[in-house]
C-alpha positions in Angstrom: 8.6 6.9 11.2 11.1 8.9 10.3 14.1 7.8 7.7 14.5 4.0 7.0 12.5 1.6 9.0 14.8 -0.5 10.3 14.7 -4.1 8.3 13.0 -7.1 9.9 14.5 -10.8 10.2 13.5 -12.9 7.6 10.2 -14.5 8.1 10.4 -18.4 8.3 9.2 -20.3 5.6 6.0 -22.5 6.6 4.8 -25.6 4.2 2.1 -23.7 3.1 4.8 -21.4 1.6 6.9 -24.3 0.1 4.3 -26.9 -0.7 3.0 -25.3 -3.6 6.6 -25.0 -5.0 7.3 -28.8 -4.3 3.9 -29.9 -5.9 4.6 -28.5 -9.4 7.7 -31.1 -9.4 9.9 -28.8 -9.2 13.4 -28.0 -6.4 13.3 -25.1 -4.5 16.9 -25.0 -5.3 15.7 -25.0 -9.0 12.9 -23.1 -8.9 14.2 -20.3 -7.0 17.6 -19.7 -8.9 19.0 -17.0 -10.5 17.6 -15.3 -13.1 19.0 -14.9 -16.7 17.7 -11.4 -17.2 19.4 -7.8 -18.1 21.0 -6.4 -15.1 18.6 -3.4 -15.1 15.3 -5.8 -15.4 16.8 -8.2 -12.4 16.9 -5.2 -10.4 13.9 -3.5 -10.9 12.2 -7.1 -10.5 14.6 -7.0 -7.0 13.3 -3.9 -5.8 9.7 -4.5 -7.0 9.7 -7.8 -4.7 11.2 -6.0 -2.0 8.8 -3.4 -2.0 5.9 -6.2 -2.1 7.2 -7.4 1.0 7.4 -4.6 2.6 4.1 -3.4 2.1 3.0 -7.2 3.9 5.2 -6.2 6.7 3.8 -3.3 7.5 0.0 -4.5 6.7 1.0 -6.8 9.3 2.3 -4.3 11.8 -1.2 -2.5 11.2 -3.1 -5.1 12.3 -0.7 -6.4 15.2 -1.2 -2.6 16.4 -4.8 -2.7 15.8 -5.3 -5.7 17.7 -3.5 -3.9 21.0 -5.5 -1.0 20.3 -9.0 -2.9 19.9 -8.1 -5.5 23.4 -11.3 -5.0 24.6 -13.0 -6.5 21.7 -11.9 -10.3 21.1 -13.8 -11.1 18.5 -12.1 -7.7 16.8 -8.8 -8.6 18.3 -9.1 -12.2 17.0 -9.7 -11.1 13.5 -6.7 -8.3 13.5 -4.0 -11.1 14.4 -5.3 -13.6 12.1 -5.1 -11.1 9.2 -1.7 -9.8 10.6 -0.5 -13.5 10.6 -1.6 -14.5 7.2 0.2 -11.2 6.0 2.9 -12.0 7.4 3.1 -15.0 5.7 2.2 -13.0 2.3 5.8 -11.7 3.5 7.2 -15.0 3.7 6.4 -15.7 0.2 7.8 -12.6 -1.1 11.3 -13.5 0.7 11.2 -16.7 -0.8 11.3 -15.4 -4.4 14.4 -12.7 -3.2 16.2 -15.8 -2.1 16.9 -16.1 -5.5 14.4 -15.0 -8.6 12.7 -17.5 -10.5 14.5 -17.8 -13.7 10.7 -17.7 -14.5 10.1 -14.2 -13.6 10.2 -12.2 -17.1 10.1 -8.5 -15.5 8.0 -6.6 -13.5 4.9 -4.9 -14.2 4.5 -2.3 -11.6 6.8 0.7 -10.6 8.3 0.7 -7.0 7.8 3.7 -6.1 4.2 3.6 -6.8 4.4 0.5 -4.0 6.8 2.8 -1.6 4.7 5.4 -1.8 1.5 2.8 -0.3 4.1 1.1 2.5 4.6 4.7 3.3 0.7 5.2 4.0 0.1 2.2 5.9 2.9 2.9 8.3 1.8 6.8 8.9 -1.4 5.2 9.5 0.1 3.1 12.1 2.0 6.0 13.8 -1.6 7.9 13.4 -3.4 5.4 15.3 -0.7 4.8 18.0 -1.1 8.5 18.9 -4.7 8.0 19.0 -6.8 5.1 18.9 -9.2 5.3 16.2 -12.7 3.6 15.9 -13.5 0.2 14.7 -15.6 1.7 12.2 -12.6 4.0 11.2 -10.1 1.2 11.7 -12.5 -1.1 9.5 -12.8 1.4 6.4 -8.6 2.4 6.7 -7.8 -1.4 6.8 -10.4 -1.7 3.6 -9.1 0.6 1.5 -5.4 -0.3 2.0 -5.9 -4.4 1.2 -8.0 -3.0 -2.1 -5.0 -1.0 -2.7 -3.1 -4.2 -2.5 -5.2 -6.4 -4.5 -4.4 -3.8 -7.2 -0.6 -4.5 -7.3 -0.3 -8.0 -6.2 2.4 -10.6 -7.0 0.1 -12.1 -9.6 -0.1 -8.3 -11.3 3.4 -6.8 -10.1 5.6 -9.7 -11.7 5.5 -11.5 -15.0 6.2 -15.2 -15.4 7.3 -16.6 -18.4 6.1 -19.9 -16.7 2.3 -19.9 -16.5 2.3 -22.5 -14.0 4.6 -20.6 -11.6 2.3 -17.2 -12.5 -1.4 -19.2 -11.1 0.8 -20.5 -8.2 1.6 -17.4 -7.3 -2.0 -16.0 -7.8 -3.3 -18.5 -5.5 -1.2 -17.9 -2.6 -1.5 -14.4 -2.9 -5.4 -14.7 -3.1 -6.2 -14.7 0.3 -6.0 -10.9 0.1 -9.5 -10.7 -1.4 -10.4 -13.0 1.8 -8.9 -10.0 3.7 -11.7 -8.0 2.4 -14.6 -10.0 2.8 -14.1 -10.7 6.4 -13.3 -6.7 7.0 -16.4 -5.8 5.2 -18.5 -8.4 7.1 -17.1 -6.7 10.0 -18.0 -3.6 9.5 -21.5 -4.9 7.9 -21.7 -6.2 11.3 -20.6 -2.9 13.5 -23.1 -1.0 11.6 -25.8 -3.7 12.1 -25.4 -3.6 16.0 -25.6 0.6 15.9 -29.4 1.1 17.6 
């Protein structure tokens, strides 16, 4: 893609994505309020989120495209939309915190354009692979190395909370990411076991 993607609707907001707001006692209208932060920290914590779910967005547009691409294989298929699903609900999460910032959130620890820079990747890749469809094996290792890439700069790791019970909340939900990786690398364990 060329220039600006253009910007998705805003994903829904399931009860997995609330519930775990609601059980620590707290409002959503509370918890997710304005910050009391510097101008210059609230925006860098802004773009920082914003790049976080755009990076889940287009995870999730890899594996929607991978699933087209690998049809012919259900049980391949299968696993490409339930990973594109739970990313985009990764998304969700993210766009519930830009509804309005925790006034938990302290400041950011990762630099945006380090996270453009991967959003960037994934979404050549996707381009890449709809000009010409790649193996599973090939598909396997890409998808691999971008959720280890993610796991790196996660919403536990790329925002601070001042609140530790909002900062394991957030680790938890965000968890699933290393599930990601298991099931791809079981899939690719298996792909190499069937090889005569």
């Amino acid at each position: 893609m060329h220039g600006t993607a253009p910007q998705p609707a805003a994903p829904r907001f399931s009860a997995t994505v609330r519930e775990p707001f609601l059980a620590l006692g707290l409002q959503i209208r509370r918890a997710i309020a304005s910050a009391c932060m510097p101008p210059e920290v609230a925006d860098d914590v802004l773009r920082v989120l914003r790049a976080c779910r755009a990076i889940e967005l287009a995870m999730a547009g890899l594996y929607e495209a991978l699933a087209e691409i690998h049809f012919r294989k259900p049980s391949m298929a299968r696993l490409w939309r339930k990973t594109a699903r739970e990313e985009n609900n990764h998304a969700a999460q993210f766009s519930l915190l830009l509804e309005g910032m925790p006034e938990s959130i302290q400041k950011s620890a990762v630099d945006a354009r380090a996270l453009e820079g991967l959003r960037q990747a994934v979404e050549n890749t996707v381009e890449e692979y709809q000009l010409r469809s790649p193996s599973l094996r090939e598909a396997l290792v890409a998808a691999i190395d971008f959720e280890e890439a993610m796991d790196k700069i996660h919403a536990h790791q790329a925002v601070i909370f001042s609140d530790p019970r909002c900062q394991r909340m957030f680790a938890a939900m965000m968890a699933a990411d290393s599930g990601h990786v298991l099931r791809l690398r079981a899939a690719l364990r298996s792909l190499r076991a069937a090889r005569p």
